[in-house]
Structures are given as structure tokens and as C-alpha cells.
C-alpha positions in Angstrom: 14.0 23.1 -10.7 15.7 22.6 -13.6 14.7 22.0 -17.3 14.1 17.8 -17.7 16.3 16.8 -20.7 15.3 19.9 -22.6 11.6 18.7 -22.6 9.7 19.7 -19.2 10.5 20.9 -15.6 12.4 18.3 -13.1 13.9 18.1 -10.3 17.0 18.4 -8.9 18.3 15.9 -6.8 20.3 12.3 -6.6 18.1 9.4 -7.4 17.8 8.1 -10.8 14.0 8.7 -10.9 11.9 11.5 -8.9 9.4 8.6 -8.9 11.4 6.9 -6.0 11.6 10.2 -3.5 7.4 10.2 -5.1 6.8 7.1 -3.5 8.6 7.2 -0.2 7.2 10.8 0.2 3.4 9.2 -0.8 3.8 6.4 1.9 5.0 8.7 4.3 2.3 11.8 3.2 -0.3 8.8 3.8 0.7 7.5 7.4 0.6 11.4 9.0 -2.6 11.6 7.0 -3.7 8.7 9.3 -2.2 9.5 12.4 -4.2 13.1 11.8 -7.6 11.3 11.5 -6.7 8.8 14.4 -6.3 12.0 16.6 -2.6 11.2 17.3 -0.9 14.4 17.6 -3.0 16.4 15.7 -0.4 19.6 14.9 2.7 17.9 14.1 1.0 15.3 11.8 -0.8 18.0 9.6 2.7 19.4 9.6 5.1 16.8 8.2 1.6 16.1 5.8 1.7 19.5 4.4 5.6 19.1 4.3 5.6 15.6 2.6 3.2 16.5 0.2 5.4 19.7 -0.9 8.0 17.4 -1.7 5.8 15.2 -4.0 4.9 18.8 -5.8 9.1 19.4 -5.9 9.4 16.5 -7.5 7.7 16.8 -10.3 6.3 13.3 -10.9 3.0 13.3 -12.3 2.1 9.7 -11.6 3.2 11.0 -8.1 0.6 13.6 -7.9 -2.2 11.0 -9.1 -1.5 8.4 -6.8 -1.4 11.0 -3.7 -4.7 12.4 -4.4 -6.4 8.6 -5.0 -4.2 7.4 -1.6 -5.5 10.2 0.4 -9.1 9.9 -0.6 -8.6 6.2 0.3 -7.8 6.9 3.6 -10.4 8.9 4.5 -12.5 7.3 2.8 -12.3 4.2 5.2 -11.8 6.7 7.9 -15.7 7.8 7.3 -16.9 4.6 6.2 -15.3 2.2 8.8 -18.4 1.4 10.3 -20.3 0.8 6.5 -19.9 -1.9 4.0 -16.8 -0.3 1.8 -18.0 -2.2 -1.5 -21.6 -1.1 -1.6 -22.5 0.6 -4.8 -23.0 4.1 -2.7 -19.7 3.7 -1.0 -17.2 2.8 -3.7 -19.2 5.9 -6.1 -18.6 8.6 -3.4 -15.0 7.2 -3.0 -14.2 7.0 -6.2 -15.9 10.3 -7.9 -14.7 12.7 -5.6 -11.6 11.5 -6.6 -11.6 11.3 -10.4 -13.1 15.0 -9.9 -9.9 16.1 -8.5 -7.5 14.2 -10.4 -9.3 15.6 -13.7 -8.6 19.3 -11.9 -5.2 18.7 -11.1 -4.5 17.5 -14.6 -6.7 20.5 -16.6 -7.2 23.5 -14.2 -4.5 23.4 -11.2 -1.7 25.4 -11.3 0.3 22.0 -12.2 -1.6 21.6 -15.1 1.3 22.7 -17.4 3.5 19.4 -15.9 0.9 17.5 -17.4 -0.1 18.7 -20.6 2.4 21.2 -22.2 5.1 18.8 -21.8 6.3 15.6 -23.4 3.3 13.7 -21.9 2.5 12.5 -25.4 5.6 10.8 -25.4 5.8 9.5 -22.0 1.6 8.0 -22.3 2.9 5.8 -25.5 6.1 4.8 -23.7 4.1 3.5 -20.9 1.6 2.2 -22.9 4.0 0.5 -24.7 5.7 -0.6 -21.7 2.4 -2.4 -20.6 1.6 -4.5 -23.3 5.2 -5.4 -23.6 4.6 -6.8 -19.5 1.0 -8.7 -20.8 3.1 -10.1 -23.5 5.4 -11.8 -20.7 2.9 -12.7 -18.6 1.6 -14.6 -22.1 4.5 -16.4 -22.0 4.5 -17.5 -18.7 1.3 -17.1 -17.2 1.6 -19.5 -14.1 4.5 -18.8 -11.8 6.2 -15.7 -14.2 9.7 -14.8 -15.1 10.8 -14.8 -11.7 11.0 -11.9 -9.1 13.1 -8.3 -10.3 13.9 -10.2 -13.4 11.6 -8.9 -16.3 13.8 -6.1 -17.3 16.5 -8.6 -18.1 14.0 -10.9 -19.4 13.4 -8.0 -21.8 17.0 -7.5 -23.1 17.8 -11.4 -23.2 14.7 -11.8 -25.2 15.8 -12.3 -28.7 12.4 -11.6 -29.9 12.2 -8.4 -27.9 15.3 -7.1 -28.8 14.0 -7.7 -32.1 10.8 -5.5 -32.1 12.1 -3.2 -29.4 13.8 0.1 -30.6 14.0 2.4 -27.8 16.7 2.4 -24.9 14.0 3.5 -22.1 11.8 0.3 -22.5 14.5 -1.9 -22.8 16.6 -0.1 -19.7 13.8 0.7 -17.2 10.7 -1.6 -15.4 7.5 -1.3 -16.3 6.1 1.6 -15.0 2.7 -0.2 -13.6 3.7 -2.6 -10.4 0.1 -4.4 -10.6 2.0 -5.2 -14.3 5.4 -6.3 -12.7 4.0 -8.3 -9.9 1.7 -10.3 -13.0 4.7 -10.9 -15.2 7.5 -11.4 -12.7 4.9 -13.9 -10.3 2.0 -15.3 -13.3 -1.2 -15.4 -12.3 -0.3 -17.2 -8.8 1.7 -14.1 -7.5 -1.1 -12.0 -9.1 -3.6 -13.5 -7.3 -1.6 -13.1 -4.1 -0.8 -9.8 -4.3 -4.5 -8.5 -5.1 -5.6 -10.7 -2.1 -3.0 -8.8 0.1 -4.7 -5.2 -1.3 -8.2 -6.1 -0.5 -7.4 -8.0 2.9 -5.4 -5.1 4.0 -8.2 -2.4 3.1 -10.4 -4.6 5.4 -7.8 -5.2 8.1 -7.4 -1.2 8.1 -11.5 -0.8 8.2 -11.8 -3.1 11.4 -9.0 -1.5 12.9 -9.9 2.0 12.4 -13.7 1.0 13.9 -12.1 -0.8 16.8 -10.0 2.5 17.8 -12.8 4.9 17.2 -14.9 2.7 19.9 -12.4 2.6 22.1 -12.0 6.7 21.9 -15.6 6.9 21.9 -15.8 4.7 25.6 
């Protein structure tokens, strides 16, 4: 561990961002999850789970921590619920409460609450605040079909306007820190509306899947 530009813990290791080793560790802490609730070799799953999701705490990413805990809760939440309606007013509240319940404990009261609150978090909310409206205000300018694909962080420094209004090397030199945001100014509303059918159709793939299997244990 080592002291983040002067500001907060960080860790050590050889990607640009923690947030990438976050994310591969996430996607992988999420398929052992599965495999664990499917009944597919029980041990070693809730193994490389618990060792997955220690690397996500090494890495110090907060937005890392969130997503794991709303992932997780995901997953077993269509897990339980394969059989039931997963948009029902009942179903999506005790999905989504446990949740928020945890998240807001992991943020105030868990032993990684410091990551979050006596750090440069101030700082790092506005810069992604900022980072948002600066991704609405492309997709303003081209609502339809977007900037193109991987493109809106050179949008941003080609953009005489932004370059204008836009003071601070991070915004300028990183991508939005939201993909729902990326995908809507890189794609317009076209790729948006894609990519959100992709989410939901997935989540419903997954929920017939998962009831097929546990039928076909159950025989």
C-alpha cells in the first residue's frame, strides 16, 4: 500500500488505474459467486470468490467496492427470485434495500470507511460530477448516433469550446468515469437505447436460465 499522490492510500501495482484490476477482479468475483449458487464446485468457487474479492479491497477503488456489493446482491438476487417476476414492486425493494443498506455501511461504519471519507473524496465526487455533465453536454450535441465509439476524450481536447471552459488535466486526459455516460455520448441515443436493451434482456436471459438449471437439478 502506498500513500496515493500524497492524498489517500493506493495501490501498488502496474496499470494506470486500480479501477481496471477493479473491474476484471468484479467480473471475475461475480462468475465464482455464480458458479457457488449453481452448485458447481462448491469449495473452490467460494475460494477464488473470497480471493477475488480481496483483491478488489487491495486495490483500493471505491467505486470498486460499490459496484461489487450491488453486483453480488444482483446475483443472488435472481438466484432466489428466478422463479418470481423480478420487476414487481416487492422484488426490486428487497433487491435493492438490502443493498443500499450495505453500501451506506461500507461507506460510514466498515473498516474501509476511512477510503471513503477521510480522503480526497471531496475532490474526486466534483471531478466526476464534473466529468458527467461535461458527457450530457456531448450527448447535447449529438444526440442521435454520438461522437463515435472510444472517441469522446479526444472529442473533449479537439473541442475548442471545451478547451475553453475546461481547466483541469484529469477531465481533459481521462474518460468519463460513468460507462452508461460513455456509451450515451460516444453512441446518441441509438447506442443508448441498445445498450440498456442488452442490460435488461440479459438479466432476463440469466432468470430463465438459472430456473431452467434449478429444474433440471431438482428432477
Amino acid at each position: 500500500m502506498v500513500n496515493k499522490e500524497g492524498t489517500r492510500a493506493g495501490a501498488i501495482g502496474v496499470f494506470v488505474t486500480p479501477a481496471n484490476l477493479g473491474l476484471y477482479t468484479t467480473i471475475a468475483s461475480t462468475f465464482f459467486f455464480a458458479t457457488y449458487l449453481s452448485n458447481y464446485r462448491k469449495t473452490l468457487s467460494l475460494i477464488l470468490l473470497f480471493a477475488s474479492a480481496a483483491t478488489i479491497i487491495l486495490t483500493f477503488s471505491r467505486t470498486s467496492y460499490i459496484t461489487l456489493v450491488f453486483v453480488l446482491f444482483i446475483v443472488f438476487f435472481i438466484y432466489r427470485n428466478s422463479d418470481k417476476a423480478l420487476f414487481s414492486i416487492k422484488t426490486v425493494f428487497l433487491g435493492i434495500l438490502p443493498a443500499l443498506l450495505v453500501v451506506y455501511w461500507l461507506i460510514f461504519y466498515s473498516p474501509l470507511s476511512d477510503v471513503f471519507l477521510k480522503t480526497d473524496a471531496d475532490d474526486m465526487y466534483q471531478a466526476r460530477l464534473d466529468h458527467w455533465l461535461i458527457g450530457l453536454e456531448i450527448f447535447k450535441r449529438s444526440p442521435i448516433i454520438g461522437v463515435g465509439v472510444n472517441t469522446h476524450v479526444e472529442y473533449i481536447n479537439h473541442s475548442i469550446s471545451f478547451v475553453k471552459e475546461i481547466h483541469n488535466k484529469f477531465l481533459s486526459s481521462n474518460p468519463i468515469h460513468n460507462t452508461h455516460i460513455i456509451i450515451m455520448a460516444e453512441t446518441g441515443i441509438i447506442g443508448f437505447i441498445a445498450w440498456i436493451y442488452f442490460i435488461f434482456s440479459s438479466i432476463i436471459k440469466a432468470k430463465r436460465t438459472w430456473l431452467s438449471t434449478t429444474m433440471l437439478f431438482s428432477l
